[in-house]
LUMVODREN-951461 format. One line per 5 residues: number of its first residue (from 0); their letters; for each residue x, y, z of C-alpha. Coordinates in Angstrom, 1 decimal. Example, Ala and Ser with C-alpha at 12.3 -4.5 7.8 and 13.67 -1.06 7.14 Angstrom:
REM residues 2
0> as> 12.3,-4.5,7.8 | 13.7,-1.1,7.1
REM end
This chain:
REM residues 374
0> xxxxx> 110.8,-223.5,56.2 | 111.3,-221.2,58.5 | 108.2,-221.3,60.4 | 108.5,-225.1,60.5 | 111.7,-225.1,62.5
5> xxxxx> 109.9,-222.4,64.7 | 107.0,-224.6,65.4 | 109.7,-228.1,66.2 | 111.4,-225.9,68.3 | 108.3,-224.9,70.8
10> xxxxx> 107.0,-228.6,70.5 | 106.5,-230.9,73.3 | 105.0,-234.2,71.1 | 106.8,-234.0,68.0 | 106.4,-236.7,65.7
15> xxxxx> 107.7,-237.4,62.2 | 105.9,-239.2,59.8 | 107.8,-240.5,56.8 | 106.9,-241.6,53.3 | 108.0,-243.3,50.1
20> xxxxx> 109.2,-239.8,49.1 | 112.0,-240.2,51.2 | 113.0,-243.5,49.8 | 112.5,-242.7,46.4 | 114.5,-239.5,46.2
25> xxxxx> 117.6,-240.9,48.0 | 117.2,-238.8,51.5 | 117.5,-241.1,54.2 | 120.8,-240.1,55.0 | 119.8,-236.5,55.9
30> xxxxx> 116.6,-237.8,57.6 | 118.7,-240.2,59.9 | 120.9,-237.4,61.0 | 117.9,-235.1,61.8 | 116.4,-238.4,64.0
35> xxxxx> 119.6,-238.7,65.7 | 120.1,-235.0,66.1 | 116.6,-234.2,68.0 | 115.7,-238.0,69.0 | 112.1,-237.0,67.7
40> xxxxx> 110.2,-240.2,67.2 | 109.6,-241.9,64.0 | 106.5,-243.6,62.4 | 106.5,-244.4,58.6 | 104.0,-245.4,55.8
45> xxxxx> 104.2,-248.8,54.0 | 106.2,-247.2,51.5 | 108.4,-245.4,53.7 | 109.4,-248.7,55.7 | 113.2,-249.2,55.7
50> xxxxx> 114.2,-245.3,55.9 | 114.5,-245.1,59.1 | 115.7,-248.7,60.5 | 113.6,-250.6,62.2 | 115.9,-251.5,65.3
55> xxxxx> 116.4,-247.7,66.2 | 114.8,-246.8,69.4 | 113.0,-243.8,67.9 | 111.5,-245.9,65.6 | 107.8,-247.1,66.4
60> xxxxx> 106.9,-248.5,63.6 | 104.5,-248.6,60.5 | 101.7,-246.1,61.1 | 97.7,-246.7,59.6 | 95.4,-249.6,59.2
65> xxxxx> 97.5,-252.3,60.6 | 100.1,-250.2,62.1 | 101.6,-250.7,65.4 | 99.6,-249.0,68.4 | 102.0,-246.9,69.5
70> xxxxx> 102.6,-245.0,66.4 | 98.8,-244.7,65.7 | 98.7,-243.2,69.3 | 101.5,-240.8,68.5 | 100.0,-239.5,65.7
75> xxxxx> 96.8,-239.4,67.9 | 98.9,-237.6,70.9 | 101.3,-235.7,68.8 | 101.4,-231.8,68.8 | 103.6,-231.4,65.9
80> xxxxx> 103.5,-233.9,63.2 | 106.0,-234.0,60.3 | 105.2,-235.4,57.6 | 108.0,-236.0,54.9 | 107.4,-237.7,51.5
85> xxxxx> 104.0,-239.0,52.5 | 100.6,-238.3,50.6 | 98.3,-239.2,53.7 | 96.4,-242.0,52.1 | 93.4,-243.4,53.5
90> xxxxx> 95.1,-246.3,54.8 | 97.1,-244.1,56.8 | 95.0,-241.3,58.3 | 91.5,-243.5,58.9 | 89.1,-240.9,60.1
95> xxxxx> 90.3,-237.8,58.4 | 88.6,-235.3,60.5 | 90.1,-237.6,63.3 | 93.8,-237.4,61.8 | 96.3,-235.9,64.2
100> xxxxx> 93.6,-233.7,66.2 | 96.5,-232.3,68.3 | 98.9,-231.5,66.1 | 100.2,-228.7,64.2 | 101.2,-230.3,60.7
105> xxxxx> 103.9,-229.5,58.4 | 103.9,-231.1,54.9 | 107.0,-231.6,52.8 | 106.7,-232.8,49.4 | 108.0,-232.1,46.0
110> xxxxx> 104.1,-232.3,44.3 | 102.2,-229.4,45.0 | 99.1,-231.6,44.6 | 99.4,-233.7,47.5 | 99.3,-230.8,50.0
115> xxxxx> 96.0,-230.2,51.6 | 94.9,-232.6,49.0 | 93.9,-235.4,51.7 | 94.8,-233.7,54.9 | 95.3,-229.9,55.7
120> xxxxx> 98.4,-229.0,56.0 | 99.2,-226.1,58.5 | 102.7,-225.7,57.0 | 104.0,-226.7,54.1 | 107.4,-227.2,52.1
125> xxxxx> 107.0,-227.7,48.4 | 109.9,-228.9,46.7 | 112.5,-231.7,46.5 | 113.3,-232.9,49.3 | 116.9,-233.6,48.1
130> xxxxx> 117.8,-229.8,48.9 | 114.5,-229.5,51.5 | 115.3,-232.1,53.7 | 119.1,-231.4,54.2 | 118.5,-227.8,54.5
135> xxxxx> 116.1,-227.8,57.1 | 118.7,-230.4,58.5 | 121.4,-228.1,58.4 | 119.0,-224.6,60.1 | 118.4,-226.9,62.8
140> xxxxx> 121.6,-227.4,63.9 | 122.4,-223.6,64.2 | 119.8,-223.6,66.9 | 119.3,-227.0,67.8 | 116.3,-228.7,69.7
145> xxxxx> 117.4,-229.7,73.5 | 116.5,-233.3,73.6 | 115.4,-232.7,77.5 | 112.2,-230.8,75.9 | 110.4,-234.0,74.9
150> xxxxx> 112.4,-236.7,77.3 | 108.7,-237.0,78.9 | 107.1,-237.8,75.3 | 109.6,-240.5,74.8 | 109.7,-242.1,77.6
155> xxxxx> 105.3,-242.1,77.0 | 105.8,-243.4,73.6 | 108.7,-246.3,74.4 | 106.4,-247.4,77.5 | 103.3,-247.6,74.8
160> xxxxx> 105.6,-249.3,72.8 | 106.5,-252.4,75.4 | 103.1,-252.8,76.5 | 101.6,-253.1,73.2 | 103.4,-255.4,71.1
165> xxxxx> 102.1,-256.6,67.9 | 101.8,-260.6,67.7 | 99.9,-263.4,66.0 | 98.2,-266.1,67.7 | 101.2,-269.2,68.9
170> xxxxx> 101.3,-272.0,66.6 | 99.2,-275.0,66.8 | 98.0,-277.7,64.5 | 96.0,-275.9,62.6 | 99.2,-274.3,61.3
175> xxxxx> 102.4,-272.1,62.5 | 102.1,-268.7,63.6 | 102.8,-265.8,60.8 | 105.1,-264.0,63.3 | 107.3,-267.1,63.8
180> xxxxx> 107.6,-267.4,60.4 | 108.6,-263.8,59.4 | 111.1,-263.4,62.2 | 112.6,-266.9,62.0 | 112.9,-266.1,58.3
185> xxxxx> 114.6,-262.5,58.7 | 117.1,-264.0,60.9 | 118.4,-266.7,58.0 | 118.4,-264.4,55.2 | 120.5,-261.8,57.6
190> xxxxx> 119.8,-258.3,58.0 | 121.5,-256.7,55.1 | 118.5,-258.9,53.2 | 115.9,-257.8,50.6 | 112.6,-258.7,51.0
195> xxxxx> 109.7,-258.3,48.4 | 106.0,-258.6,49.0 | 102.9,-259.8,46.9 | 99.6,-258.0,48.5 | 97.8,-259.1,51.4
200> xxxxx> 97.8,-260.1,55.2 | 101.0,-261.3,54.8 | 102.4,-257.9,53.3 | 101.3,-256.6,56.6 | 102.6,-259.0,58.7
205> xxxxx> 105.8,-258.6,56.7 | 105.6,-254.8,57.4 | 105.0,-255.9,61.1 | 107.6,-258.4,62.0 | 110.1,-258.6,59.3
210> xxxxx> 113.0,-255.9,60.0 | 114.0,-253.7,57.8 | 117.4,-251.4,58.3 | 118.1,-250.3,54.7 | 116.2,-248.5,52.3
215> xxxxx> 115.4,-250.4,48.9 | 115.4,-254.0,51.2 | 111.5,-253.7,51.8 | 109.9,-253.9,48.1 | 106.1,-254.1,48.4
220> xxxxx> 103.3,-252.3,45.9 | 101.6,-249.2,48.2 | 98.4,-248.9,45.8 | 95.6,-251.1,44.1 | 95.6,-254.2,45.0
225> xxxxx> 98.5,-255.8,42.8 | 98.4,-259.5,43.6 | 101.1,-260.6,41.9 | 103.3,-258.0,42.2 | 105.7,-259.6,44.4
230> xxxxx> 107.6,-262.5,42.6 | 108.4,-260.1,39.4 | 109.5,-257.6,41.5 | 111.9,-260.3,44.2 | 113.3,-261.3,40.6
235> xxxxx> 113.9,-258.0,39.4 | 115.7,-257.3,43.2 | 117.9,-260.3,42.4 | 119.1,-259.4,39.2 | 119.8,-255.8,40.3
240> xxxxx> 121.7,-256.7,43.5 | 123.4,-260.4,43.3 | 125.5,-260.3,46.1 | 122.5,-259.9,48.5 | 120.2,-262.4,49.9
245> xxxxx> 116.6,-261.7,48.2 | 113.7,-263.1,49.9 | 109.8,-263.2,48.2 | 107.2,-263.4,51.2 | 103.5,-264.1,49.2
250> xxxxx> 100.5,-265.7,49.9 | 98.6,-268.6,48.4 | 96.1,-265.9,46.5 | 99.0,-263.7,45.5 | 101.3,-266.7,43.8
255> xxxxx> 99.4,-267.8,41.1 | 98.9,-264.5,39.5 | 101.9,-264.7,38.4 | 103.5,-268.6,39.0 | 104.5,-268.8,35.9
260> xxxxx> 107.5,-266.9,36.7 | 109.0,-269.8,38.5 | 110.3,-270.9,35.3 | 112.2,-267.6,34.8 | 114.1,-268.5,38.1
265> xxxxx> 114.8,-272.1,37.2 | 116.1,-270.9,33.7 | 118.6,-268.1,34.4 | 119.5,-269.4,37.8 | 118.3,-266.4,39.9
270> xxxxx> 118.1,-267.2,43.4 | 115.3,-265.8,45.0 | 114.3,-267.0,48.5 | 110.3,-267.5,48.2 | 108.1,-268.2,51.4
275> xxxxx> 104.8,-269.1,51.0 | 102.1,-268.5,53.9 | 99.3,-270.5,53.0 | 95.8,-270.6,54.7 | 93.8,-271.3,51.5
280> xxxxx> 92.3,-268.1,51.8 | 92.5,-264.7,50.4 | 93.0,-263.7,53.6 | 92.8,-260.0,54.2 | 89.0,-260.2,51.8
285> xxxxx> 88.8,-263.3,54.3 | 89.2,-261.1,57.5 | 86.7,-258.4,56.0 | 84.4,-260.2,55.2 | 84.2,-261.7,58.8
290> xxxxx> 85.3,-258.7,60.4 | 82.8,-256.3,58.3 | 80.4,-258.7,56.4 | 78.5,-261.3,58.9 | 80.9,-263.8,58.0
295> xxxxx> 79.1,-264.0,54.2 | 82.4,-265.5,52.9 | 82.6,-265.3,48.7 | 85.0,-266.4,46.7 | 87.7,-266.7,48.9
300> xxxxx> 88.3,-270.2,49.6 | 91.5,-271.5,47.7 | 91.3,-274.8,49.2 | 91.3,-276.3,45.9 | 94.2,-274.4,45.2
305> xxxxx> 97.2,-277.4,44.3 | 100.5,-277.2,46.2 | 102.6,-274.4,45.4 | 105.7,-276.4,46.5 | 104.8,-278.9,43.5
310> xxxxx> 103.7,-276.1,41.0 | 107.7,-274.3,41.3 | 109.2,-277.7,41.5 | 107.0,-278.8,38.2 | 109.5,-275.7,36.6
315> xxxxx> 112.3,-276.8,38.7 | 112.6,-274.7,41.5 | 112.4,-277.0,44.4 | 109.8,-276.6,46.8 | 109.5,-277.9,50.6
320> xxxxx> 106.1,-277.7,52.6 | 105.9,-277.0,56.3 | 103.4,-277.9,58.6 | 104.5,-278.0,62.5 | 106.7,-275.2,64.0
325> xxxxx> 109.1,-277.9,64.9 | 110.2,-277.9,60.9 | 110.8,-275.0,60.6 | 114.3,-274.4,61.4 | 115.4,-276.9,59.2
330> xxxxx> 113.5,-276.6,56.3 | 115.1,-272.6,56.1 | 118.4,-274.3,56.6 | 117.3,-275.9,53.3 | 116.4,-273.1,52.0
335> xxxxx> 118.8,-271.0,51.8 | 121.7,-274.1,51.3 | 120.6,-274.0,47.7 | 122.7,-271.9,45.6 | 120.4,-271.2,43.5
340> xxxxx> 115.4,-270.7,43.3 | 113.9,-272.5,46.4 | 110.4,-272.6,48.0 | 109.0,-273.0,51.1 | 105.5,-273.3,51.1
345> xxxxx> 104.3,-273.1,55.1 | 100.6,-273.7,56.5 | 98.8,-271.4,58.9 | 95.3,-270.7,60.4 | 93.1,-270.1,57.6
350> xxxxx> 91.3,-267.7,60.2 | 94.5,-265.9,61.5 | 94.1,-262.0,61.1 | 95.9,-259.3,61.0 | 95.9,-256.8,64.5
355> xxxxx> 95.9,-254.3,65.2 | 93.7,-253.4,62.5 | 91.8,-249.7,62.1 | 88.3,-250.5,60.7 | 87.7,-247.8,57.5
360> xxxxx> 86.4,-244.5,58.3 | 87.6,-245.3,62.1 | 90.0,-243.0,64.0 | 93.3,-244.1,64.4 | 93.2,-244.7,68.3
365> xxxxx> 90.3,-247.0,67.8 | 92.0,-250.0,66.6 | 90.6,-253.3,66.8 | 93.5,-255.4,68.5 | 92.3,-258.8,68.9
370> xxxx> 92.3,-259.0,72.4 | 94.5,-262.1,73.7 | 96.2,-262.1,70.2 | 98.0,-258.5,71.4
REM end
């Protein structure tokens, strides 16, 4: 540990890259402090979304396949990278030769597996980061970092940050813009919300535009594909924490893997929030199979898919549809007046896709963005 705080202190890029590790074992608090402490920039996996909040300065976002530009070009730029509860997936690190070429990197994770597992680590801390992550916190204050040292690094990373905003296209008739949506819909449910996510474009839209301030408030599944993850776990969120509002964001694809559990809601009352992006796609095999596959589209049309707003109100959870931006407003006024289950099912461009995106085996800094879309 030692040698790690050596190696922050004589860094000029520093980044830290945090994981569902530090979320799962309870550490944001420490983590937080050592942000505010050094002012070293943040990126974070899917999993690690919510640890460090999302309207923090430092913080520039989710890093990987769809992350934000800027925090695959820190990674990309870096000269120190710490990486803290994360296991370096391939969604993450893209090319893995590519991954962080200027950086020193310092692992810290409590299974000895993970280390050099993926990526090499050049450091590492093995152990629990409930006692490794609050001790390293507390040797760097004996001999703290001087924030001058990487004021120049900043200021790169923050003017990377307003030039390159993430964005979907604007709304039209063909349907309302995901972004609109998401932020529109964080602002009603409030930012001490929960939100839960099936699997899909719009988990990574969610990741991009809904924010996040709290640990535990960004519920999504990190690994295999589990359509249908979301409305169990949105329900589960609900039960567990009452007094909070608890939104489901899901796709047309995800939904009816697990529908059914509409009638759950209706029968004990559980009020969860559920917004429904519908292209009649399954949209992210939609966007590789244009993006990668010559446009040889296969079983992904759900156009015959029936309205979700009348499948949840056929178990009596009432359901609304939206079709032109100017509806929206009102029909999440609706929403959330209902004490208790309520839909809103909401049409957008079966051909909207998610940028920046990172196509596999790709390094990070060559991201795709979508041109005008970014």
């Amino acid at each position: 540990m030692d040698v790690a705080l050596e190696a922050l202190r004589e860094a000029k890029r520093p980044l830290l890259m945090v994981g569902g590790g530090v979320v799962l074992s309870g550490t944001t608090e420490p983590l937080r402090q050592l942000v505010k402490a050094t002012q070293i920039p943040v990126v974070y996996t899917l999993m690690g979304k919510g640890a460090v909040p999302d309207t923090w300065e430092e913080n520039l976002g989710m890093a990987g396949m769809h992350g934000t530009w800027t925090a695959n070009m820190a990674i990309t730029r870096c000269d120190l990278l710490l990486a803290v509860g994360a296991r370096f997936d391939d969604r993450v690190t893209g090319s893995v030769e590519n991954f962080a070429p200027k950086a020193k990197i310092v692992h810290f994770d409590i299974d000895q597996v993970e280390i050099n597992k993926i990526v090499h680590a050049d450091l590492s801390v093995n152990g629990d980061l409930r006692w490794s992550l609050p001790s390293f916190r507390q040797k760097l204050e004996a001999v703290p970092v001087p924030a001058v040292q990487t004021v120049t690094w900043r200021q790169e990373l923050q003017e990377l940050k307003a030039g390159h905003p993430a964005g979907t296209r604007p709304s039209s008739d063909r349907g309302l813009s995901p972004q609109v949506v998401l932020e529109a819909l964080a602002r009603k449910a409030g930012s001490d919300s929960i939100v839960a996510t099936d699997v899909g474009q719009h988990q990574m839209w969610a990741a991009q535009f809904y924010p996040v301030n709290y640990p535990r408030h960004f519920i999504s599944s990190g690994g295999l594909g589990t359509m249908g993850y979301g409305l169990p776990a949105a329900l589960g969120a609900k039960v567990g924490q009452p007094d909070l509002p608890v939104v489901l964001v899901t796709g047309d694809g995800s939904i009816m893997m697990n529908c059914q559990e509409f009638a759950t809601l209706h029968k004990y009352g559980i009020a969860v929030k559920t917004v429904v992006l519908r292209n009649n796609t399954l949209g992210m095999v939609h966007q590789w199979q244009g993006m990668f596959y010559h446009g040889h589209f296969a079983e992904s049309d759900l156009t015959a898919t029936p309205s979700i707003a009348g499948i949840a109100r056929s178990m009596g959870v009432p359901g609304w549809t939206v079709e032109k931006e100017s509806q929206l407003a009102e029909a999440l006024d609706r929403l959330f007046a209902r004490e208790g289950p309520a839909l809103l099912e909401v049409t957008i461009p079966p051909d909207e896709n998610v940028y920046p995106m990172v196509p596999g085996g790709k390094k990070l800094d060559e991201m795709v963005t979508g041109g005008d879309k970014q």
